[in-house]
C-alpha positions in Angstrom: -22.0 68.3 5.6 -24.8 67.7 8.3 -23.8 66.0 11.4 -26.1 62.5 11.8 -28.9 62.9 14.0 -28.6 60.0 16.0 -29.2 59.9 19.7 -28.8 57.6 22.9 -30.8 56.3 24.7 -33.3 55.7 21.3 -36.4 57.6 21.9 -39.7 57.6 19.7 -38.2 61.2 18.5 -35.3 59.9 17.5 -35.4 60.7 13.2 -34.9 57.8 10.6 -31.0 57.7 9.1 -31.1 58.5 5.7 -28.7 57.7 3.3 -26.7 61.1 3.7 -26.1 60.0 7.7 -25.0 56.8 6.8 -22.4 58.3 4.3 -21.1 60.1 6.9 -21.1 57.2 9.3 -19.0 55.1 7.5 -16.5 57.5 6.4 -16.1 58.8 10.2 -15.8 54.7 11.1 -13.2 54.3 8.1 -11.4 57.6 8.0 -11.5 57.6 4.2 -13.0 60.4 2.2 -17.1 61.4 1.6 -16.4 59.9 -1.8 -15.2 57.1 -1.3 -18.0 56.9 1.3 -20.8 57.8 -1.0 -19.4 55.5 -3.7 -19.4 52.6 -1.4 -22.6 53.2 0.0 -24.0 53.8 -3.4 -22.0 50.0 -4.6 -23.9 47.9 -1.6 -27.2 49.3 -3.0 -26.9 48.7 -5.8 -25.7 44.9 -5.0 -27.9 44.6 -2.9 -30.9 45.6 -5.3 -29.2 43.6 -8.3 -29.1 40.4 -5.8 -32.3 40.8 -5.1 -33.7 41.0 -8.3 -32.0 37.7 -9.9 -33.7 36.0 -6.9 -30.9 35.9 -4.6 -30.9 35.6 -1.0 -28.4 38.0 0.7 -27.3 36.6 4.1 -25.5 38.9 6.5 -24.0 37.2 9.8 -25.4 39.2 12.9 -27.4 41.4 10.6 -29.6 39.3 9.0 -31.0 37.7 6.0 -32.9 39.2 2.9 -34.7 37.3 0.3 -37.3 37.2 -2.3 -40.8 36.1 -1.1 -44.0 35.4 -3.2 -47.1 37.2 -2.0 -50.4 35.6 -3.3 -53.0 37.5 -4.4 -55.8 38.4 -1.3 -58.8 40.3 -0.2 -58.3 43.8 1.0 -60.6 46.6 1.4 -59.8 50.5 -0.6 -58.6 52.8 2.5 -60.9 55.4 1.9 -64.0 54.0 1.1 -64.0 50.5 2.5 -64.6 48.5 -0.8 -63.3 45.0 -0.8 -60.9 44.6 -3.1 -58.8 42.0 -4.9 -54.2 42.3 -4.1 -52.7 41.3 -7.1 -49.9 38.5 -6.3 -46.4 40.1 -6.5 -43.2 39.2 -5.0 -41.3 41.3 -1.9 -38.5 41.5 -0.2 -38.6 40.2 3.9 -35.8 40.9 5.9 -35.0 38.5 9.3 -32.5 39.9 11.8 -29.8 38.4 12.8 -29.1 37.2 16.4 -26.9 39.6 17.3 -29.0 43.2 15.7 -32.1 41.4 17.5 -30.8 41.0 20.6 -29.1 44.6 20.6 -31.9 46.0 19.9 -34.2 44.2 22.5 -31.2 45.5 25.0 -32.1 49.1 24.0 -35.5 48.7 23.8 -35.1 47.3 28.1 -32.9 50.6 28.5 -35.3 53.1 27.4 -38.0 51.4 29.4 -36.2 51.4 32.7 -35.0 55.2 32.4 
């Protein structure tokens, strides 16, 4: 299985984790088995998603919050040939950090400044 690609000090190099890094993660961090890793991985999705889409909020302490937002419909312009155009209204998801993941990662962000 590949190693995660994850380094310290952050830099603007540093890859995105994908799902197959996080599985590994978590069963280094628990001891337990790749499947049992994958499985739970694959069980907070899909919670997650099924949350989400009866309208839920999903609040995780330190983390932070997701929830359900209404986007009303607004003027845009096409990318490519600078039409205005009309955005349907849809709903998305926002996510808020928590206290704790914002703060750590303002910490980092003064580290790799002041390398």
């Amino acid at each position: 299985m590949k190693e995660p690609s994850l380094s310290f000090p952050p830099t603007k190099e540093t890859p995105s984790m994908h799902k197959t890094e996080l599985v590994a993660l978590l069963q280094e961090k628990t001891g337990g088995t790749s499947e049992e890793a994958r499985k739970t991985v694959n069980a907070m999705i899909d919670i997650l998603t099924e949350s989400l889409a009866k309208g839920d909020n999903i609040q995780l302490p330190g983390v932070g919050s997701l929830k359900v937002v209404d986007r009303t419909e607004h003027k845009g312009r096409h990318p490519q040939t600078g039409e205005e155009i009309t955005i349907p209204a849809r709903k998305t998801v926002k996510f808020s950090p928590g206290k704790f993941l914002r703060e750590t990662v303002k910490s980092l962000d003064f580290i790799t400044k002041n390398v």
